[in-house]
N, C-alpha and C positions, 0 to 999 in steps of 0.2 A: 552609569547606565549600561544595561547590558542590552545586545541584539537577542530578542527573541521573536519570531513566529508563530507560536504558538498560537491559537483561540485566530486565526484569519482567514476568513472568508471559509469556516467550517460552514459543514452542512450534512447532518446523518439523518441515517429513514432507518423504519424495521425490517428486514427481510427475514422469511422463514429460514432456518439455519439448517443447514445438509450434513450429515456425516457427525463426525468430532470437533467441531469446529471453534475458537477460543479467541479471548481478547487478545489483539498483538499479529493477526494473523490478517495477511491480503487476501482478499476473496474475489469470485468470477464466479458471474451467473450459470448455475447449476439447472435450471427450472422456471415456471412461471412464478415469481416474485421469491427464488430460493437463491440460497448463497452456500457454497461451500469454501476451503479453505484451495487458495492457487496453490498448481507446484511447477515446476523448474519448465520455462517456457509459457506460461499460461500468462496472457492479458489482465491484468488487472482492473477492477472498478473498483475498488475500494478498502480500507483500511475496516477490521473488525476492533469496536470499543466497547464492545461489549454485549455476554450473550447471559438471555435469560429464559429456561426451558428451551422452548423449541424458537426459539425466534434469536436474529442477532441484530444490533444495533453496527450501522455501517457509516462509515465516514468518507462521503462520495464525494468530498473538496474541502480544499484546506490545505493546512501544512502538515507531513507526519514528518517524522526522521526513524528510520528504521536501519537493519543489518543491511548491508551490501555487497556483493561477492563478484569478484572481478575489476576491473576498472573503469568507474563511474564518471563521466567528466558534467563539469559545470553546465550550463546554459541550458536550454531546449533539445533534449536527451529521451530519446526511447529508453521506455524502462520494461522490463517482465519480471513475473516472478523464479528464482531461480531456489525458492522452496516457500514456504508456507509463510513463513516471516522473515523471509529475505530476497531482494531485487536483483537486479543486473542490468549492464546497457544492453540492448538490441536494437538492432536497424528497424525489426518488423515491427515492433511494436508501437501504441502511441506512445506522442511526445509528452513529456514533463516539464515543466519548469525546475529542475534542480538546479537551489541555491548554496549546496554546502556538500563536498566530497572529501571526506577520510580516508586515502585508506591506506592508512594506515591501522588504525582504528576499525576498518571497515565497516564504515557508518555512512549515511547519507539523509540531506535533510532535501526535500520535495515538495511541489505544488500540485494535488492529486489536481 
């Protein structure tokens, strides 16, 4: 049996999609019901799974596992973005549930 995450207690809406924006990428509200893609410092709401024309598909709870840049520790952890499709710990930000830190790997798995 393996530990997996995956498929728990997701939950994604449509938002209008901003800019360039792409599956794989954290996003922060841009607008009235818009999303663009975070970058290094920005607050995250959510994980993009996917975009089609002008609209993106956003993953606002759950579990993602994404890149990580710096050093990420376990438990109830302030995250930001610290690019498009990659986190960091910070004081300011909200908290996470992060259950899995790499880094060596520089990977991290999280409870949006």
């Amino acid at each position: 049996m393996n530990v997996d995450f995956k498929g728990y207690g997701e939950n994604v809406a449509t938002f209008i999609a901003s800019g360039n924006l792409t599956a794989g990428q954290f996003v922060k509200i841009s607008g009235d019901y818009t999303v663009t893609a975070a970058s290094s410092g920005d607050e995250i709401i959510g994980y993009c799974v996917g975009v089609r024309g002008d609209y993106a598909a956003v993953q606002l709870s759950g579990y993602v596992e994404a890149k990580s840049s710096g050093t990420v520790s376990v438990g109830f952890t302030g995250l930001s973005a610290s690019a498009a499709d990659t986190v960091q710990a910070s004081n300011s930000a909200a908290k996470h549930k992060v259950i899995y830190s790499d880094s060596e790997n520089h990977t991290v798995g999280f409870i949006l």
